[in-house]
C-alpha positions as CSV (number, residue, x, y, z in Angstrom):
1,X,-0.6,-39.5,-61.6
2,X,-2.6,-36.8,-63.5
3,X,-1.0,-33.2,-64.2
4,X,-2.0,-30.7,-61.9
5,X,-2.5,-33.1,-58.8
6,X,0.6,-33.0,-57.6
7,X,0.6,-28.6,-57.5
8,X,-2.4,-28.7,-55.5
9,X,-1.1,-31.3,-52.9
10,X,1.5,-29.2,-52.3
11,X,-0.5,-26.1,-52.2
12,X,-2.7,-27.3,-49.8
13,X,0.4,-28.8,-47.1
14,X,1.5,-25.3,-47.2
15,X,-1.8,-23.6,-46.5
16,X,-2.2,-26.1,-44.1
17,X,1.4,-25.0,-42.3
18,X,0.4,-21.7,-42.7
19,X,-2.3,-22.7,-40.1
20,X,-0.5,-23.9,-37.5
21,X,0.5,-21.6,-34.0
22,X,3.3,-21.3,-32.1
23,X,1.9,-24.0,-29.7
24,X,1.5,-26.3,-32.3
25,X,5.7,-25.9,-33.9
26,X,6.7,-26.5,-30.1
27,X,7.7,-29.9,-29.5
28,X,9.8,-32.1,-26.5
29,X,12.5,-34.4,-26.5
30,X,14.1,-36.3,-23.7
31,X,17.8,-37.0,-24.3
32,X,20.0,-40.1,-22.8
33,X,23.7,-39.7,-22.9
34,X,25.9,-43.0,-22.8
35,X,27.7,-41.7,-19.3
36,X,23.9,-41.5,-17.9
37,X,23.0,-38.0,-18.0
38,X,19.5,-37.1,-19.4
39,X,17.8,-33.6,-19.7
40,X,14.9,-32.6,-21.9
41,X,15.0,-30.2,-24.5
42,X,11.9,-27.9,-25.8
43,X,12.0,-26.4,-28.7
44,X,10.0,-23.1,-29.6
45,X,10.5,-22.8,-33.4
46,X,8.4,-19.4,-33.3
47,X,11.3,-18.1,-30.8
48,X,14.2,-19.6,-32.5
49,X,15.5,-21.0,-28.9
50,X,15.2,-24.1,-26.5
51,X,14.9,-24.4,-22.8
52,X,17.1,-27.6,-21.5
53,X,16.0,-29.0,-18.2
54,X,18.0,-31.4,-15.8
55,X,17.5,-32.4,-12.6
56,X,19.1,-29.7,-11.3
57,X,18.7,-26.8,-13.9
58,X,16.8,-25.4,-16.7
59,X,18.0,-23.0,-19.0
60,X,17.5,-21.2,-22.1
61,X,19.3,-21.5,-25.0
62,X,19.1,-19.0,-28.2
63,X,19.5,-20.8,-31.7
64,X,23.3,-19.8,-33.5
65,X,24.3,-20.6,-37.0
66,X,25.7,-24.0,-37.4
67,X,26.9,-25.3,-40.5
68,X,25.3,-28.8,-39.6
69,X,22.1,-29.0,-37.5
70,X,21.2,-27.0,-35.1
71,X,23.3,-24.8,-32.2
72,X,22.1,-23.2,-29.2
73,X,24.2,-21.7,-26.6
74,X,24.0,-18.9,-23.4
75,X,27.3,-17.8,-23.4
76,X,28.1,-20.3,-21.5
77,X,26.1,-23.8,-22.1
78,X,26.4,-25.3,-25.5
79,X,23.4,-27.5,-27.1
80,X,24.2,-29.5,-30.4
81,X,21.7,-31.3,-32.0
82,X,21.2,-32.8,-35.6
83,X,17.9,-35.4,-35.8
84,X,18.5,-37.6,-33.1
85,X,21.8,-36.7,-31.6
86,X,23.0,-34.1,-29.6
87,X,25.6,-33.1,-27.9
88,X,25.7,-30.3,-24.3
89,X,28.4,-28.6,-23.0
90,X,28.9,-26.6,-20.0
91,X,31.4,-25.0,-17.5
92,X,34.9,-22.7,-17.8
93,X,37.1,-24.1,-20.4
94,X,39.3,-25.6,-18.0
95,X,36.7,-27.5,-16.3
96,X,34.5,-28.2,-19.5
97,X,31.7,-31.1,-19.0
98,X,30.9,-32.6,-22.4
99,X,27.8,-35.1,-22.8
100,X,27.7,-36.3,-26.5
101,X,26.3,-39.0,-28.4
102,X,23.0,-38.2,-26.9
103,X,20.1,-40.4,-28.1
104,X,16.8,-38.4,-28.3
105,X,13.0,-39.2,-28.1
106,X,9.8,-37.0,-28.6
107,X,7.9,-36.8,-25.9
């Protein structure tokens, strides 16, 4: 490789990144759990949340620090994901509904 090519490759990805709009960071994923459940999950990286969507619900989800991947949570509804797992829960802590092991795909 000759000296300087490598700087200037990587100067132009982030010029490039610098470029792009909030439209173009948002991105889909539909999720299959192994009990059956599936929901989608958009992410706005430019709002640092993601909307979940079910067959019966959608709701928004603000981005929390996680010490692996990422967390988003209402209050009440818990998102997990790291790559191309995730993990939702939902409901009072008596009555908790956990989906995990979720396999996602971008749409």
């Amino acid at each position: 490789m000759y000296p300087g090519i490598a700087p200037l490759s990587l100067l132009a990805t982030v010029m490039l990144a610098g470029c792009m709009t909030t439209a173009d960071q948002e991105n889909r994923w539909v999720f299959t759990c192994p009990d059956g459940y599936e929901f989608t999950a958009e992410y706005s990286a430019g709002a640092g949340s993601v909307i979940l969507q079910d067959e019966n619900r959608q709701l928004k989800l603000n981005i929390e620090r996680s010490a692996s991947g990422a967390l988003y949570t209402d209050g009440d509804t818990v998102f997990w994901n790291k790559g191309v797992m995730a993990r939702v829960e939902s409901g009072e802590a008596d009555n908790r509904v956990v989906h995990q092991d979720c396999q996602g795909v971008s749409d």
